[in-house]
N, C-alpha and C positions, 0 to 999 in steps of 0.2 A: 204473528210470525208463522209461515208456511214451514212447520217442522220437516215435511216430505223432500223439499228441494234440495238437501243435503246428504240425501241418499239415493238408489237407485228402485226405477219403479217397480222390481219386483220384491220390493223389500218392504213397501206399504199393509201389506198381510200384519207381518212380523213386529214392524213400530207400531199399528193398530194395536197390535197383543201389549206391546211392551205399554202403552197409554191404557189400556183393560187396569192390568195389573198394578200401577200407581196408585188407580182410581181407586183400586179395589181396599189399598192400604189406606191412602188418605182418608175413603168413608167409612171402612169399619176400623182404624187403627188397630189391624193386625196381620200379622206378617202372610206374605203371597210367597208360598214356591214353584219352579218353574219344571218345565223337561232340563233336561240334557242342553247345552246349547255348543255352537259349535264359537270358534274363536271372533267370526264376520260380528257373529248374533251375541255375543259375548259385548264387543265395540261400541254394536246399534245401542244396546241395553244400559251401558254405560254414559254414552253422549246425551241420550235421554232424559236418565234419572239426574245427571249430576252429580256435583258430589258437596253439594251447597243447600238442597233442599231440605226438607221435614221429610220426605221418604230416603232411605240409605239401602243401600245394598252391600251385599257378599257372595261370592264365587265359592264352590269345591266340586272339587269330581272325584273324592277317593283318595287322591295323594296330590303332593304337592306339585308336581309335575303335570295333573293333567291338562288333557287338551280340552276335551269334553267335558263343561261343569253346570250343575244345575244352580241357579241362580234363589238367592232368597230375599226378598224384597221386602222392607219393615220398618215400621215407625221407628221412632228416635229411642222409645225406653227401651227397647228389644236388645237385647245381648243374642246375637244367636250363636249355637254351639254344631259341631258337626254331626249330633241327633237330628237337629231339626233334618237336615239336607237330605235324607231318608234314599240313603243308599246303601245297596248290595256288592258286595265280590263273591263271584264265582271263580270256582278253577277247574279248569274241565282234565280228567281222566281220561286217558285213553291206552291203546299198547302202542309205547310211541317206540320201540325196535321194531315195527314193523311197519307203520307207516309216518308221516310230516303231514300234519296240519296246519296248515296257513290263515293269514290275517284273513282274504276276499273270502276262504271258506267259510270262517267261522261268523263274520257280519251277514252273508247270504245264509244261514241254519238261523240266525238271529232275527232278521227281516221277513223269515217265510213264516215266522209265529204270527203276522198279521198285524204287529204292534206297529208303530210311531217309530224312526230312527231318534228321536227324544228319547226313547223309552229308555235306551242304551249308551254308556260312557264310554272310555275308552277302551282298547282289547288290546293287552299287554301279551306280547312273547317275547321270551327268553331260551335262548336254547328249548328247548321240546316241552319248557313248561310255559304253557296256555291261564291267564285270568280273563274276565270282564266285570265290567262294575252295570249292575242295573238300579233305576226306581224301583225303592222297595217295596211301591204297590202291585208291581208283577213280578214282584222275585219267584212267590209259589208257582203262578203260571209258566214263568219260564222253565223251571227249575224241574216241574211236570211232565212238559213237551218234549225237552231235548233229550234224546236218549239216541241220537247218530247225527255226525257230521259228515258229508259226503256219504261213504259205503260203512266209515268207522262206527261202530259201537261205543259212545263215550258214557261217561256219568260225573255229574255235577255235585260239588260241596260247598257250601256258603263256607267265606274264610273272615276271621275280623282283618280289620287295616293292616293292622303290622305286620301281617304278612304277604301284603301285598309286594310284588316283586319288580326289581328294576326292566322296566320295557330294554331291547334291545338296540331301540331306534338312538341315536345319535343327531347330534343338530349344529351345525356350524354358523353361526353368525358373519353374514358378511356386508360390507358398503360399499353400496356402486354407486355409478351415476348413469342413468338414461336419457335416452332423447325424449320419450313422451311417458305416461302409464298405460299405453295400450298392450293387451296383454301379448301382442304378438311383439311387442320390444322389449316389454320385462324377460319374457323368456327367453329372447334372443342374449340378452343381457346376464342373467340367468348364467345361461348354460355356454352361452361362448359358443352358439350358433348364427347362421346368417338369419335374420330376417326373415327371407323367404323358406329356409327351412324349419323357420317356425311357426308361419304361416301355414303350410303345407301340413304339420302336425297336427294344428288345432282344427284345421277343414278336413281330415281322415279320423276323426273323433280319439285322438290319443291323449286328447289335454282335456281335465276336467277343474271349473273351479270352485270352490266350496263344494267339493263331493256331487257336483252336475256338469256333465257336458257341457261343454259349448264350441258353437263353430264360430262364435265371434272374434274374428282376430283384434276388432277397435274396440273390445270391451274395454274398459277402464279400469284397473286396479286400484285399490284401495287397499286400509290399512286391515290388517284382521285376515285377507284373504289368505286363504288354504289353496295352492298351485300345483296340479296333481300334472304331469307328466311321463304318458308310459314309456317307458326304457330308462327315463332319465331320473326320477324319483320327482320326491314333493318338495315346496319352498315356501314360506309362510310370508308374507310382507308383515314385516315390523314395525318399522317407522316409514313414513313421509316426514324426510329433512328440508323440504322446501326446495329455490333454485341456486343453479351456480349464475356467476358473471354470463355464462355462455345459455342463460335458458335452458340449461339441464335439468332433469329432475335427481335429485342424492335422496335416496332409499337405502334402509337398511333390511336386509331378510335372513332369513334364518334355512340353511339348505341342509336339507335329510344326509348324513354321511353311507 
């Protein structure tokens, strides 16, 4: 069976890794962990392994809500526990009466240390307080380097779990129906715009999918995907419900409040 046909070809990197990592569990019978993954790679990693095999898996990113979780891949006797998953919360300080730190700043201070976007989970704010969760094999480094975000003067402190705090973000579930999955109809759909001005958005670089540009309006959406839209916010596809009588497509997604 040509595993590859049922995804897209820029996704062959990532199912290569995800077929690494099986391998790695079935011949040494012990457990593989991964980066960070995002919701897309979350999907892939899961249609893959199954959920019927001798290798098993399990997801966490830090709390039960995350978006971003690193993945632990393991024979059958393995019990894994949220040690293994070997992750960090930070909470950044700073004089927040005097300035606003936002989410693109604090991912751009996070990306300029040179790491992997794996390296790092999700980045929670609440009103003016700031966390992130990282792999805890550069929690020191990170933890060393950051000392300004923007012109801000910050300073970082490992926190355990529980005090991890509710992100601000909000999420509404809704169910449409579309004419196709291309991504210039899902958003038209979406957002209760024409078509063409959806079109027009994703060819002026204001739509990004899985956290990458794109100017393809006939991309394809799938399940898993992350649907960034500047002015209008992000939408996740949840389900693929299959067709109506009318060759519709009914999806379900989940739109940022």
């Amino acid at each position: 069976m040509n595993i590859y046909q049922h995804f897209r070809p820029e996704e062959r990197e990532f199912i290569d890794l995800v077929l690494q990592w099986k391998s790695f569990v079935e011949f040494n019978y012990a457990p593989k962990l991964t980066d960070f993954l995002d919701p897309r790679e979350q999907h892939i990693l899961k249609l893959i392994i199954g959920e019927h095999g001798e290798v098993k898996y399990h997801f966490f990113g830090g709390y039960d809500q995350a978006e971003r979780k690193r993945a632990l891949l393991y024979p059958e006797y393995f019990t894994p526990s949220e040690d293994e998953f070997q992750i960090s919360l930070f909470e950044i300080h700073y004089p927040k009466k005097f300035v606003k730190i936002e989410h693109p700043q604090v991912l751009g201070t996070l990306m300029s240390l040179g790491l992997k976007r794996g390296k790092f989970g999700d980045i929670l704010i609440n009103d003016e307080q700031i966390q992130f969760f990282t792999a805890k094999e550069v929690s020191f480094y990170v933890s060393s380097n950051i000392e300004t975000i923007g012109r801000t003067g910050v300073k970082l402190s490992e926190q355990p779990f529980e005090n991890v705090i509710a992100s601000n973000e909000k999420w509404e579930e809704n169910d449409l129906t579309v004419s196709s999955l291309r991504l210039d109809t899902v958003i038209s759909g979406v957002y209760h715009i024409s078509r063409q001005k959806a079109q027009d958005l994703i060819q002026h670089n204001f739509v990004k999918v899985n956290w990458t540009l794109t100017e393809n309006t006939s991309f394809l959406c799938e399940i898993g995907d992350m649907i960034s839209v500047r002015g209008f916010g992000r939408v996740k596809l949840i389900r693929i419900d299959g067709k109506t009588k009318k060759e519709k497509w009914r999806i379900t997604v989940a739109k940022q409040k």
